[in-house]
TIDOMAR-652154 format. One record per residue (C-alpha): residue number from 1; x, y, z; chain. Coordinates in steps of 0.25 Angstrom, whole numbers, always signed. Example, Ala and Ser with C-alpha at 12.3 -4.5 7.8 and 13.67 -1.06 7.14 Angstrom:
! residues 2
{1,{+49,-18,+31},'A'}
{2,{+55,-4,+29},'A'}
This chain:
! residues 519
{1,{+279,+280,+774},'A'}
{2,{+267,+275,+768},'A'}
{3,{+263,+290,+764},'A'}
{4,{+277,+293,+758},'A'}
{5,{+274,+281,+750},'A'}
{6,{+260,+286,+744},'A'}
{7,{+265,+301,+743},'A'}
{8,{+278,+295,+735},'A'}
{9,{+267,+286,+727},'A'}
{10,{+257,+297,+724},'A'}
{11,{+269,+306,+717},'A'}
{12,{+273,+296,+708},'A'}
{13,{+258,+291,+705},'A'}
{14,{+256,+306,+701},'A'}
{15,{+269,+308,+694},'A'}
{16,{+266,+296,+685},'A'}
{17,{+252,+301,+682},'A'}
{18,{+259,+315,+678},'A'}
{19,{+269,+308,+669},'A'}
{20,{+258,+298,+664},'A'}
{21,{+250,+312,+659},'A'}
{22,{+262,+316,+653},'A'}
{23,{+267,+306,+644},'A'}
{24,{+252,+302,+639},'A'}
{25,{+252,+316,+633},'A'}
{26,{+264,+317,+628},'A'}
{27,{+263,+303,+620},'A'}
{28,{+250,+307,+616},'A'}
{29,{+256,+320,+609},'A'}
{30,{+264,+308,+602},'A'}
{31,{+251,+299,+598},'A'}
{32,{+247,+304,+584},'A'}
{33,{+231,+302,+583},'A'}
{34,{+231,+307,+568},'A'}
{35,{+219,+317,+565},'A'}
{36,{+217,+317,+548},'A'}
{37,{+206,+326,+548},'A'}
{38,{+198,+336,+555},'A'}
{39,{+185,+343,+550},'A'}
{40,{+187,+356,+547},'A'}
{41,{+178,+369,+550},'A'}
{42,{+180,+385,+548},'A'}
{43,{+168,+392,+553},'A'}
{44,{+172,+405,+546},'A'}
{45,{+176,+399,+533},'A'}
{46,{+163,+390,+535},'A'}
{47,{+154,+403,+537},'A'}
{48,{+160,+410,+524},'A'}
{49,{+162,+399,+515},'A'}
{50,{+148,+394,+506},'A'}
{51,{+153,+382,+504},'A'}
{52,{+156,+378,+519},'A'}
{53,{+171,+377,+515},'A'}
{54,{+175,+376,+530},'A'}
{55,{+165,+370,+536},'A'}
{56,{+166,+356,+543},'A'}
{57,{+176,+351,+532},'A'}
{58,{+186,+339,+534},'A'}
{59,{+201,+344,+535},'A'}
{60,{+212,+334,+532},'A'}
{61,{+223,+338,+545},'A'}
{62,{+238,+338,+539},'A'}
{63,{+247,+327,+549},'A'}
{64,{+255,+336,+554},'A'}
{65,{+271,+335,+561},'A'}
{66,{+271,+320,+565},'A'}
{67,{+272,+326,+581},'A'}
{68,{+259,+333,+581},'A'}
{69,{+244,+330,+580},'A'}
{70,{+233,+334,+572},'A'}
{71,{+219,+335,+579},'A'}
{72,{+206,+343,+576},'A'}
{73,{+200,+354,+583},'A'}
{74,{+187,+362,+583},'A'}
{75,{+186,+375,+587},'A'}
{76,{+171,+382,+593},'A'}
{77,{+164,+391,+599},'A'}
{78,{+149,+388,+607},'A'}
{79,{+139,+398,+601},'A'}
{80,{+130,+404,+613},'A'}
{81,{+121,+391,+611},'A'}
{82,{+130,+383,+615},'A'}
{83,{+134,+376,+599},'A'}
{84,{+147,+377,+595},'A'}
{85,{+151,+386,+582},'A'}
{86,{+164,+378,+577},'A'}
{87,{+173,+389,+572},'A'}
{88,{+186,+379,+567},'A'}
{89,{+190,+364,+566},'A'}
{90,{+201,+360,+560},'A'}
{91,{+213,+352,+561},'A'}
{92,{+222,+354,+573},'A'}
{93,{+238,+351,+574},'A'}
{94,{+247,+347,+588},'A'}
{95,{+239,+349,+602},'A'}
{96,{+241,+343,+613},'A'}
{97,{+228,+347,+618},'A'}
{98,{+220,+339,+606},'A'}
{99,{+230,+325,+608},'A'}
{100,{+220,+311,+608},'A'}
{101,{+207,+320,+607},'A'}
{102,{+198,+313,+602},'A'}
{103,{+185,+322,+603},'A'}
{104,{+186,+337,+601},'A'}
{105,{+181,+342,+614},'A'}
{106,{+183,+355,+623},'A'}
{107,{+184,+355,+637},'A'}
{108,{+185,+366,+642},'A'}
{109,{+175,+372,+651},'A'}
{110,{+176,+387,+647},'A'}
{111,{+184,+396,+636},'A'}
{112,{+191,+408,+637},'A'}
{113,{+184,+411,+624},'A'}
{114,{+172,+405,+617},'A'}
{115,{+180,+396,+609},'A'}
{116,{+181,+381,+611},'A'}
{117,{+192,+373,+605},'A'}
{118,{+193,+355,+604},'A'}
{119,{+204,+347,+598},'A'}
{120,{+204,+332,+596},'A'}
{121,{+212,+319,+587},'A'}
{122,{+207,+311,+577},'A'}
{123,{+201,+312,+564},'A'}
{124,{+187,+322,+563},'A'}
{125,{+188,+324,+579},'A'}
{126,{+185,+336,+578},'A'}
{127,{+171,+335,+570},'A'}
{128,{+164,+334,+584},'A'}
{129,{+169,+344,+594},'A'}
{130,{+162,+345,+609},'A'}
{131,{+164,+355,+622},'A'}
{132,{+165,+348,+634},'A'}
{133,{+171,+356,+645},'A'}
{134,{+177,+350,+657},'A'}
{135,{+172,+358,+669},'A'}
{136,{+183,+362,+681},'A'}
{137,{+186,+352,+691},'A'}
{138,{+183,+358,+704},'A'}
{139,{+195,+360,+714},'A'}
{140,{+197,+348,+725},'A'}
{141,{+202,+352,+738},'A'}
{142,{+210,+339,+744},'A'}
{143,{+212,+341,+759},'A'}
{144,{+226,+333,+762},'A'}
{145,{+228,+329,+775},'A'}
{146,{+242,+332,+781},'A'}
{147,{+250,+319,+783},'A'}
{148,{+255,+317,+797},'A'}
{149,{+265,+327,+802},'A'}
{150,{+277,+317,+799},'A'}
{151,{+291,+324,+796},'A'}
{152,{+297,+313,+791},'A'}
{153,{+283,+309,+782},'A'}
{154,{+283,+324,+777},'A'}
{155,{+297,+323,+774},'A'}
{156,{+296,+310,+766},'A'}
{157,{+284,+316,+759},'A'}
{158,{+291,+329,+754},'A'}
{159,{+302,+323,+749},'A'}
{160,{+297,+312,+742},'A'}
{161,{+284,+321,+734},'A'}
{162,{+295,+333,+731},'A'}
{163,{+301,+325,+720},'A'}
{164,{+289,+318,+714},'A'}
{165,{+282,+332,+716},'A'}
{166,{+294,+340,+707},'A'}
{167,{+292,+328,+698},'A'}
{168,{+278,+331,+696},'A'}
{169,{+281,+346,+695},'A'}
{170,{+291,+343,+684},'A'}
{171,{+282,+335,+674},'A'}
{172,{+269,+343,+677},'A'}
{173,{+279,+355,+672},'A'}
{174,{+285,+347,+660},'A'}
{175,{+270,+343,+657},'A'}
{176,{+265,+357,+658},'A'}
{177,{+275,+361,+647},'A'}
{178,{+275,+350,+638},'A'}
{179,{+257,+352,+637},'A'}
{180,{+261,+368,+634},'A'}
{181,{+272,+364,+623},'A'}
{182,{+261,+356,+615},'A'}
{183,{+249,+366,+617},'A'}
{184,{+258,+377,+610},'A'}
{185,{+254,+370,+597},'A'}
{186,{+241,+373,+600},'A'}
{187,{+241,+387,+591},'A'}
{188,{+253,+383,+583},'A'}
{189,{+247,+371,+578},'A'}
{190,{+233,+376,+572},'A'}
{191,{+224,+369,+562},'A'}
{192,{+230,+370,+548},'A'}
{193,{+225,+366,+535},'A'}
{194,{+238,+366,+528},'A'}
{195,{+249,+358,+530},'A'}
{196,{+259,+368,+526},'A'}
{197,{+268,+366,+541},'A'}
{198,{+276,+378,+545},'A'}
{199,{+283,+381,+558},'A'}
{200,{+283,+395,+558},'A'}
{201,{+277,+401,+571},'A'}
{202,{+268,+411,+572},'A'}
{203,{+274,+424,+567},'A'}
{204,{+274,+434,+579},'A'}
{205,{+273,+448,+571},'A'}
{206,{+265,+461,+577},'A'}
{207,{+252,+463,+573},'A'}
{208,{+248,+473,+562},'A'}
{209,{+240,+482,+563},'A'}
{210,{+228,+478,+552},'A'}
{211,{+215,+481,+552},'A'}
{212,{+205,+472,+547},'A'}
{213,{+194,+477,+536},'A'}
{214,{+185,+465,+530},'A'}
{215,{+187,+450,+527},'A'}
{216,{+189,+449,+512},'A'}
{217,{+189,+432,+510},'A'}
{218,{+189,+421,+519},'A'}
{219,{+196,+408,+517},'A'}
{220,{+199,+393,+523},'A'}
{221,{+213,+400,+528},'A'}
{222,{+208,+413,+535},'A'}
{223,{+202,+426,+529},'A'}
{224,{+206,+437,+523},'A'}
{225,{+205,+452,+528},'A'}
{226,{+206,+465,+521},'A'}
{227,{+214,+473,+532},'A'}
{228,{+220,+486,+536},'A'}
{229,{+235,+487,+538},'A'}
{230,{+240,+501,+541},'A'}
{231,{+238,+509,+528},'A'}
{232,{+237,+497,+521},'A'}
{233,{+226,+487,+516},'A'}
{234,{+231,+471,+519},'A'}
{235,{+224,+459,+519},'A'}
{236,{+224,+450,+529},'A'}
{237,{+222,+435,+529},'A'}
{238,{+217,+431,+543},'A'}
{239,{+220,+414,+546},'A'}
{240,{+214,+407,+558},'A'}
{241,{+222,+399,+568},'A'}
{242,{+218,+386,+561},'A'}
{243,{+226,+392,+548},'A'}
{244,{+238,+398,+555},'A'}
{245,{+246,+387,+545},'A'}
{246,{+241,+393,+533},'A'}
{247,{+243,+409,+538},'A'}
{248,{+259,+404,+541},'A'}
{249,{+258,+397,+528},'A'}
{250,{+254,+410,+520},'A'}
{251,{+264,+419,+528},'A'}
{252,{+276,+408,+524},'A'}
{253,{+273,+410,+509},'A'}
{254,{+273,+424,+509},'A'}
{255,{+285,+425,+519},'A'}
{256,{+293,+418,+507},'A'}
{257,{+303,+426,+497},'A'}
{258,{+298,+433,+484},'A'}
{259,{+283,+430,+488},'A'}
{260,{+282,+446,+488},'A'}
{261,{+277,+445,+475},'A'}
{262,{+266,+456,+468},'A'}
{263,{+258,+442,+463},'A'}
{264,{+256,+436,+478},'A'}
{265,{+248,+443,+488},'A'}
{266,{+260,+451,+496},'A'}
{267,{+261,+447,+511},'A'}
{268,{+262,+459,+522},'A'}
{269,{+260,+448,+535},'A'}
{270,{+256,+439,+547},'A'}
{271,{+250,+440,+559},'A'}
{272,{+246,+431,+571},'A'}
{273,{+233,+439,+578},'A'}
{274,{+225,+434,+589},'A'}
{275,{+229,+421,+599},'A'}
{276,{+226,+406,+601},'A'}
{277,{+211,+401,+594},'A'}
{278,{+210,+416,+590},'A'}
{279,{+223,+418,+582},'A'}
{280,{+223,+423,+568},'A'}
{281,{+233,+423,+558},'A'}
{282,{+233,+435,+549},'A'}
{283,{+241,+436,+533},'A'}
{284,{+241,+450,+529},'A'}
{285,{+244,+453,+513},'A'}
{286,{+242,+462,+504},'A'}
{287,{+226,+466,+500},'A'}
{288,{+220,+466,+488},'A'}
{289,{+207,+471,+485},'A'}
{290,{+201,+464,+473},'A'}
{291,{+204,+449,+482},'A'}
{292,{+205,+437,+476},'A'}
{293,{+204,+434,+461},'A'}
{294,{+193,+425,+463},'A'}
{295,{+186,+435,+470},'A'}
{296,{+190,+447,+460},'A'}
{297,{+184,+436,+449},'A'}
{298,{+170,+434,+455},'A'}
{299,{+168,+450,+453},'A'}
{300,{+176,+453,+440},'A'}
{301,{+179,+449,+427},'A'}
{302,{+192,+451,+421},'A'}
{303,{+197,+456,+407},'A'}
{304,{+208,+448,+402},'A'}
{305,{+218,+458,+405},'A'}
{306,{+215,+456,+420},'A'}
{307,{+216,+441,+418},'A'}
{308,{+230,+441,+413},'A'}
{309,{+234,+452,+425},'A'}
{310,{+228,+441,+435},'A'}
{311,{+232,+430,+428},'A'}
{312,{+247,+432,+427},'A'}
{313,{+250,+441,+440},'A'}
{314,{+242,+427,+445},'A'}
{315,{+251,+417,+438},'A'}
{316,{+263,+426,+442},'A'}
{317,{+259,+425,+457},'A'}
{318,{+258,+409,+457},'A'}
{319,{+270,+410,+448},'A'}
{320,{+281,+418,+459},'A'}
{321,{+274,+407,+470},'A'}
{322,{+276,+393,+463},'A'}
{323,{+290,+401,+461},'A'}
{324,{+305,+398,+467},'A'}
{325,{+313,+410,+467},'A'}
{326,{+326,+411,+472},'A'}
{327,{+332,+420,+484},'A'}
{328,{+337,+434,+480},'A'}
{329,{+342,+446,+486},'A'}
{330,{+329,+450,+491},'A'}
{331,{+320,+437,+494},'A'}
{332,{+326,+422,+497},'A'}
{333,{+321,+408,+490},'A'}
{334,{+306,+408,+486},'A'}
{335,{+301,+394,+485},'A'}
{336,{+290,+389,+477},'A'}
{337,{+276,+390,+483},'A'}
{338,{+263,+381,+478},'A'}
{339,{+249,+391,+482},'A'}
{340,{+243,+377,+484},'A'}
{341,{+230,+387,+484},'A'}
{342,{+228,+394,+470},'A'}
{343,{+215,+401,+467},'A'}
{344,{+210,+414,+465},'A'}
{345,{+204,+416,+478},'A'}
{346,{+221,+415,+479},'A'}
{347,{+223,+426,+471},'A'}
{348,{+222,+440,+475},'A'}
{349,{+221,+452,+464},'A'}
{350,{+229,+467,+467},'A'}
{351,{+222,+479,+462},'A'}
{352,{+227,+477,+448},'A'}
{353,{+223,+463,+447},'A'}
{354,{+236,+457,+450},'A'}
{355,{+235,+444,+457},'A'}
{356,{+243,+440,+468},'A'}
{357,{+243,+426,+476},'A'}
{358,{+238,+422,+490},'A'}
{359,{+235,+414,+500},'A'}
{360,{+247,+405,+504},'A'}
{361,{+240,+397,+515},'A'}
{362,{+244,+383,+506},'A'}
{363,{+256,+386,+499},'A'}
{364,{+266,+378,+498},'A'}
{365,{+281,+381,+497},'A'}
{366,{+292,+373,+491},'A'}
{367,{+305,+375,+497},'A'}
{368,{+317,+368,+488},'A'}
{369,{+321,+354,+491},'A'}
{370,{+309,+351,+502},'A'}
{371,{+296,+343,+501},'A'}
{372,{+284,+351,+499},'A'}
{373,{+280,+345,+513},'A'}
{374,{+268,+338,+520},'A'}
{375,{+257,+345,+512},'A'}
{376,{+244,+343,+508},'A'}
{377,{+241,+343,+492},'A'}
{378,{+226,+345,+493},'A'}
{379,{+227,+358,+499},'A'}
{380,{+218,+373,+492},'A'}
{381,{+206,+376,+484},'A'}
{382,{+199,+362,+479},'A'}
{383,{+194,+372,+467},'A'}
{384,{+208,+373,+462},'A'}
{385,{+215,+361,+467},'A'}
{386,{+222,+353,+457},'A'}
{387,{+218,+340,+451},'A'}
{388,{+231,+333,+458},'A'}
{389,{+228,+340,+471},'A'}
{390,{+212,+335,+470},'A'}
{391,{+219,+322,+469},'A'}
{392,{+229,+324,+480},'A'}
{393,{+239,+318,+471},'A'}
{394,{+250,+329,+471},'A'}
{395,{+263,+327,+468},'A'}
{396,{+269,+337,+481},'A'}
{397,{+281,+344,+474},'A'}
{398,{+280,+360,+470},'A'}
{399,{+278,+358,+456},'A'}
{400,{+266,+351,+460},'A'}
{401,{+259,+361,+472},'A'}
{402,{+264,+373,+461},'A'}
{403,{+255,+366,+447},'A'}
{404,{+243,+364,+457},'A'}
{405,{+245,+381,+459},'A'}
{406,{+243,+380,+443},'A'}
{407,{+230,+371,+444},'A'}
{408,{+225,+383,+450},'A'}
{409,{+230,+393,+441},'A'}
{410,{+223,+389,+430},'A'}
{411,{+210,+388,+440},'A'}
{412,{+211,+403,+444},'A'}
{413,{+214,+407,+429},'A'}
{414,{+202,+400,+424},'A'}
{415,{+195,+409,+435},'A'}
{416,{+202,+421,+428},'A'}
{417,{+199,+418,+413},'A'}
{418,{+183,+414,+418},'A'}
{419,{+180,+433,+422},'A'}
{420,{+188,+436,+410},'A'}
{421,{+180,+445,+401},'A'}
{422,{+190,+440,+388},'A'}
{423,{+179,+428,+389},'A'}
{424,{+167,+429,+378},'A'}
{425,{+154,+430,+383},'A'}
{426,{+148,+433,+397},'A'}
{427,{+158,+429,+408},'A'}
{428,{+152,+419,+417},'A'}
{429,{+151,+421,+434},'A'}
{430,{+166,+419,+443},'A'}
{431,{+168,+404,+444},'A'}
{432,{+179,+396,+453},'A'}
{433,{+186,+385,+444},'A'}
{434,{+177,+372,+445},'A'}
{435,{+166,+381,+450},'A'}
{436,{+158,+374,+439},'A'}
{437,{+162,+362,+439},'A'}
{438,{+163,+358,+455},'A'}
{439,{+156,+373,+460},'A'}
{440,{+159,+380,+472},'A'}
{441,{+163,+371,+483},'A'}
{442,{+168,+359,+476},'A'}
{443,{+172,+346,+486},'A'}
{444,{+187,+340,+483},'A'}
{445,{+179,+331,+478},'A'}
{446,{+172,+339,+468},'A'}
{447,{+186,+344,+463},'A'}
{448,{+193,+331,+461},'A'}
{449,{+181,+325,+452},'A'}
{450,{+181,+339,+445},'A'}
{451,{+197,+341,+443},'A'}
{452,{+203,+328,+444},'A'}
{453,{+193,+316,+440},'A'}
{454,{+186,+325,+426},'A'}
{455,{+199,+335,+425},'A'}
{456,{+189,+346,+426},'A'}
{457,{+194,+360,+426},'A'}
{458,{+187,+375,+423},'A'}
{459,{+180,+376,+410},'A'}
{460,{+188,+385,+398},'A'}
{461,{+176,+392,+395},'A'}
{462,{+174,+396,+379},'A'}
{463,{+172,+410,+382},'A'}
{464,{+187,+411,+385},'A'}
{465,{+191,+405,+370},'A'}
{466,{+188,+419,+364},'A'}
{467,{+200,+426,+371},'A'}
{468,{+213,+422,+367},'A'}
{469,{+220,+425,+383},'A'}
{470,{+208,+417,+389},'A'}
{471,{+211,+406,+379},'A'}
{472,{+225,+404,+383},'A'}
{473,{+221,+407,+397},'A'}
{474,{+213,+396,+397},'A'}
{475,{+224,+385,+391},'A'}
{476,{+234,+392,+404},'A'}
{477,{+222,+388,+414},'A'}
{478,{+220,+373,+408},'A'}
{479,{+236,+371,+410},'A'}
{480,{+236,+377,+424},'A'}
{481,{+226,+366,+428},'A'}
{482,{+230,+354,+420},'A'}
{483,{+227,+340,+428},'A'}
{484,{+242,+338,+425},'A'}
{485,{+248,+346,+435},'A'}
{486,{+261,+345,+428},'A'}
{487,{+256,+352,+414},'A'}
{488,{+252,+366,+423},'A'}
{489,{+256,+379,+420},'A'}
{490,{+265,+386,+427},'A'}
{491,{+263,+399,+436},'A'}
{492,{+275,+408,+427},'A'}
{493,{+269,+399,+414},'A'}
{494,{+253,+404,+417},'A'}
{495,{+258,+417,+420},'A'}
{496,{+266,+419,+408},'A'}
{497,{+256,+413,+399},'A'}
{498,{+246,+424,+404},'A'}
{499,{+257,+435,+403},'A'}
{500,{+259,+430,+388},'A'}
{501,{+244,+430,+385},'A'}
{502,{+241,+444,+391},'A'}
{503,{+253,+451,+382},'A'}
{504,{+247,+441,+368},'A'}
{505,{+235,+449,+370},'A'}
{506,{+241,+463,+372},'A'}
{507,{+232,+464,+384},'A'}
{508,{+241,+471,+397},'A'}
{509,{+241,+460,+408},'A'}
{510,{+238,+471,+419},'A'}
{511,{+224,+471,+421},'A'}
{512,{+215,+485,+418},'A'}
{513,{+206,+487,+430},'A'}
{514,{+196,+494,+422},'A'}
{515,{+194,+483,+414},'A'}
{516,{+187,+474,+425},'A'}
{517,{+174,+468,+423},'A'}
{518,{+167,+468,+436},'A'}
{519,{+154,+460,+438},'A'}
């Protein structure tokens, strides 16, 4: 009986080590070791970029739903000497895999592919990374020697393991799916800079057949491709898995009502192409060959017919997004939306020089009666960040997010009125607003001592007081950007106020082509 008692005693010793496994993982899923920042690193936006925007940079991680976890990753790839090539770090939401890590380290001992992936908690973890695989343990042969040929010994043995063996079975299986269950946040749950939390899955759609011609800009959030779509010419913006929030972000604003509008960029759709690490996410719109305004502006100057053209189709583009509109027989309930991005690398111009928005990746809507949600305030483009965004001292209601979309208004028209050839004199080379003052890649730093501590903004130049539109112009620019937030223009008040100054002047507000000034 003295066996039975050690075979009884060895089940229920390796049940307790099973169970003890068990719940020290799943408390550990509940033990919140809260990660605030990660360093952040984009090897292609890095290479492309000439002021290193990309490249090593601190991000701040968003806390996000109070059951998950925020860790930090680093993704790599060994060069043929041996030296790793970091291709993307980042902040990293919910795995399982990364809980109470707190090194970033691979272990595996070989990979289907070249890549090599680490995880870990705590703040900057992820600055140091290593590759330490962990070899195969070799097979053990245990040679049992068969126990006296006892009937009532053998009997007592089977009937007493059979339970605590269906008990094992039982928990390893429970186990086994439970550990599944968490790793399928793995690629639901990628890296996001934007805080913007949406449920929505994936969308499962057949893949198009497009054809990819040449990249036509790169960005933090992806790049954008001039493509082939049947007959047609579509662009298509291309987001890797670490920005998956803001491709579902883009595709939420354009899915709302009335957002078929000729003034923002139209939306033709979404795919998902490509699996796990290797996943992109693809936007396709509507193409437009003369790009960005900020682009066309580098390489043109315009009369000030073209001006008011842009101007206004502009003004009335921000104006039908910061708009609500009620449901009607053909579209429900548009809310209001806040850009949160404005610029005029935001602003896309048509063959006729009409301007229509884009880039949706950190708008914000405003549904009726709820919060604006857990957001971050000091999110875009430092250039055209507001004074109370600099400050992070923003009052989180619409009317707020919607006057800092007006800040940058007036930037972007100042950029306007700087290539007009209504100006006296010689017109001086493309500059960005502040390019002067902070030049090309200021700091937040560099911003808030420019734009908050000396109230700084563009200069009016004296070339513009000659023209009675630029004049004008120029008093619509400096209301746009008032430190007061409150004293802005509206978008329907800078449009009108552009439509009024275009008919004063008897000059047609439709653009003539022929007229450009190319440099």
């Amino acid at each position: 009986m003295s066996a039975v008692i050690r075979w009884s005693v060895a089940g229920v010793f390796v049940t307790c080590i099973v169970l003890h496994l068990f719940l020290v993982d799943w408390t550990s899923g509940h033990a919140m070791i809260e990660t605030k920042r990660c360093e952040y690193h984009n090897a292609s936006l890095c290479a492309e970029t000439a002021g290193n925007s990309g490249c090593n940079e601190t991000e701040e991680c968003e806390q996000p739903e109070p059951e998950k976890r925020i860790h930090c990753y680093v993704l790599w790839q060994n060069n043929s000497d041996g030296k790793p090539f970091i291709k993307l770090k980042g902040c990293f939401i919910n795995n399982v895999e990364c809980y109470n890590q707190r090194r970033c380290v691979e272990k595996r001992e070989e990979t289907k592919s070249s890549l090599m992936f680490c995880c870990c908690e705590g703040d900057m973890c992820n600055r140091d990374f290593t590759w330490e695989p962990v070899p195969s343990a070799p097979t053990v042969h245990t040679v049992i020697t068969d126990p006296p040929n006892t009937p009532h010994l053998l009997n007592t043995i089977i009937y007493t393991s059979i339970p605590l063996v269906a008990l094992l079975i039982a928990i390893v299986i429970f186990y086994w799916v439970y550990r599944q269950r968490k790793m399928m946040s793995y690629f639901n749950e990628v890296p996001t800079m934007d805080p913007h939390q949406l449920s929505a899955p994936s969308p499962l759609l057949g893949l198009r057949p497009i054809q990819l011609i040449e990249i036509k800009a790169r960005g933090r959030f992806g790049s954008v491709w001039k493509a082939q779509y049947k007959s047609d010419t579509v662009a298509v913006k291309i987001f890797p898995i670490q920005d998956k929030q803001s491709w579902l972000s883009e595709q939420e604003i354009f899915k709302l009502p009335h957002m078929d509008h000729e003034n923002i960029l139209r939306f033709i759709g979404v795919e998902k192409r490509g699996d796990n690490l290797q996943a992109e996410f693809w936007l396709i719109t509507a193409y437009h060959e003369k790009g960005s305004l900020c682009d066309y502006l580098k390489a043109n100057l315009l009369t000030w017919s073209a001006l008011c053209h842009i101007a206004e189709t502009m003004a009335r583009g921000l104006m039908h997004l910061h708009e609500e509109l009620p449901a009607n027989k053909a579209d429900g309930y548009k809310p209001a939306i806040a850009h949160r991005d404005f610029k005029s690398k935001n602003v896309l111009l048509k063959a006729d020089l009409t301007a229509c928005i884009a880039d949706f990746g950190l708008a914000l809507i405003f549904q009726p009666g709820k919060p604006c949600g857990d957001t971050h305030g000091q999110v875009g483009t430092r250039r055209y960040m507001a004074p109370e965004v600099l400050e992070g001292a923003i009052n989180f209601s619409r009317d707020a997010f919607l006057r800092i979309d007006m800040y940058a208004c007036g930037l972007v028209l100042w950029e306007l009125a700087s290539r007009c050839t209504a100006q006296e004199g010689p017109i001086p080379e493309y500059q960005l607003p502040f390019e002067e003052e902070v030049g090309q890649h200021p700091t937040l730093e560099d911003m808030q001592e420019c734009v908050v501590h000396k109230k700084q903004r563009p200069a009016i130049r004296a070339t513009w007081k000659s023209h009675t539109g630029l004049v004008a112009l120029a008093d619509t620019m400096e209301e746009c950007w008032d430190h007061d937030a409150e004293a802005r223009l509206s978008a329907s008040c800078v449009m009108e106020r552009i439509a009024w100054q275009s008919r004063l002047l008897s000059i047609p507000t439709a653009p003539l082509l022929l007229n450009e000034s190319p440099i």
